[in-house]
N, C-alpha and C positions, 0 to 999 in steps of 0.2 A: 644796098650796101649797109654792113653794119656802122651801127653809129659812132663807133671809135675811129675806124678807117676813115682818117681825112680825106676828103674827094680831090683835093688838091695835090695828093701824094701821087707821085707818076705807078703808073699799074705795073711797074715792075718793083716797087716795096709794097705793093699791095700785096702782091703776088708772092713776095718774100713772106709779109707777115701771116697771112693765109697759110702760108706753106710751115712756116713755124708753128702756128694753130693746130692744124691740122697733125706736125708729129707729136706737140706737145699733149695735146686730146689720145695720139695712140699713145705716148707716154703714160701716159696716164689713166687708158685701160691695161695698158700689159701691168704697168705696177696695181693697178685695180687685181688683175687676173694672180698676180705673182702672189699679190697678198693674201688672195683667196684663197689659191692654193697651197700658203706658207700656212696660215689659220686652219686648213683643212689636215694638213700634213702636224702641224700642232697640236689641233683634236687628236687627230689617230692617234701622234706619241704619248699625250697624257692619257688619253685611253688604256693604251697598251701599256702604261708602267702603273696606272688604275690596277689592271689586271694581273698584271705581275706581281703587283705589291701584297692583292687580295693574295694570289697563289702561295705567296713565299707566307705570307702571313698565317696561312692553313698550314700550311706545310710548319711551319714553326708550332702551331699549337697542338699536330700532331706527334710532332717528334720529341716537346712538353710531355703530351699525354701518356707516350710510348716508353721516355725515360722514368716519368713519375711510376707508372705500370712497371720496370723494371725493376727500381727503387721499391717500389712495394714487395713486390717477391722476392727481393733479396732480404729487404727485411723479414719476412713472413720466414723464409729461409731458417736466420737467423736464430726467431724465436722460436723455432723449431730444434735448432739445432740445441739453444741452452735449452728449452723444455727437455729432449734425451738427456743431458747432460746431467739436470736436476732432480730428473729421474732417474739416473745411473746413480749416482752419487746418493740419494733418499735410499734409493734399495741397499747400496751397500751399508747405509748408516744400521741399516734395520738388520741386514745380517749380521754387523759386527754387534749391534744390541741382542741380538740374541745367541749371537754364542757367548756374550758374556752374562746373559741370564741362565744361559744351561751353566755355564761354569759357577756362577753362585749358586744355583739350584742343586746342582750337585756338591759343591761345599757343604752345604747347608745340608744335605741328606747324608751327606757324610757323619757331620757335627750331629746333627739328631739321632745316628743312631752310635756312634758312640755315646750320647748321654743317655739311653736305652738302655745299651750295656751295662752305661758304668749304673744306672740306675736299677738293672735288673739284679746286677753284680751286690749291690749294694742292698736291696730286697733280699735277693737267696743265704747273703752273710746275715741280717738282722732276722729271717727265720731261722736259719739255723742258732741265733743267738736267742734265739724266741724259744727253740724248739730244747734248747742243751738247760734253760732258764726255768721252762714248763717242767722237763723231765727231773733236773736237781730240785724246784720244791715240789713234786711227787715223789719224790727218791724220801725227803725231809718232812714230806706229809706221812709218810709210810711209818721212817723211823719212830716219828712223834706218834702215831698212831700204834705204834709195837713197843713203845717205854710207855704208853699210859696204861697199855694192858697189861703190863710184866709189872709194873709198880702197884706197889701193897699200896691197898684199898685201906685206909687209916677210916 
């Protein structure tokens, strides 16, 4: 007999507490077993939201990587697009630069060859002022040269 069980106790409370004993003991594995399998069922859940969280968390760094990856091409887009721009724009500066070089170019060949003209104008007048100047003291060399020989030799 166990030592708690007073031997003096009629064997029908013995028989009681025994019987209490005994559910209390299966109490106390099924909450053994319950908790086991509550602890076991615990693991799994953190497991699986371990797993999940990994997943969702890749999942996030790729769709990160995917946006920043769009983000980049639209930018790259972008600076493609002002590169044409500033390229459209350079080339027109340089045609409008040069038809305003042909237009002073041609001014300026204009203005040159008026001063040509007025320059040759001005040459063909001063020869013939050369030429009318030469011929009057020849005319005057002549005459002085026909009164020295017509004049009495003293």
């Amino acid at each position: 007999m166990p030592p708690e069980i007073n031997s003096s106790t009629p064997p029908s409370k013995y028989a009681e507490e025994l019987r209490y004993r005994n559910y209390r003991a299966q109490l106390e594995q099924r909450n053994e077993v319950e908790l086991k399998e509550l602890e076991a069922r615990h693991a799994d859940e953190v497991e699986k939201i371990s797993v999940d969280h990994a997943t969702e968390l890749d999942s996030l760094h790729r769709a990160y990587d995917v946006q920043i990856s769009e983000e980049s091409e639209a930018l790259q887009e972008k600076l493609h697009q002002i590169r044409l721009t500033n390229e459209e724009r350079i080339n027109d500066e340089k045609r409008t630069a040069e038809v305003e070089l042909s237009k002073i170019k041609a001014t300026q060949d204009i203005y040159k060859a008026e001063i040509k003209k007025n320059g040759e104008t001005q040459i063909d007048a001063l020869q013939k002022q050369l030429q009318a100047s030469a011929e009057a003291l020849h005319e005057q060399a002549k005459k002085s040269a026909h009164r020295e020989r017509e004049a009495p030799r003293v």
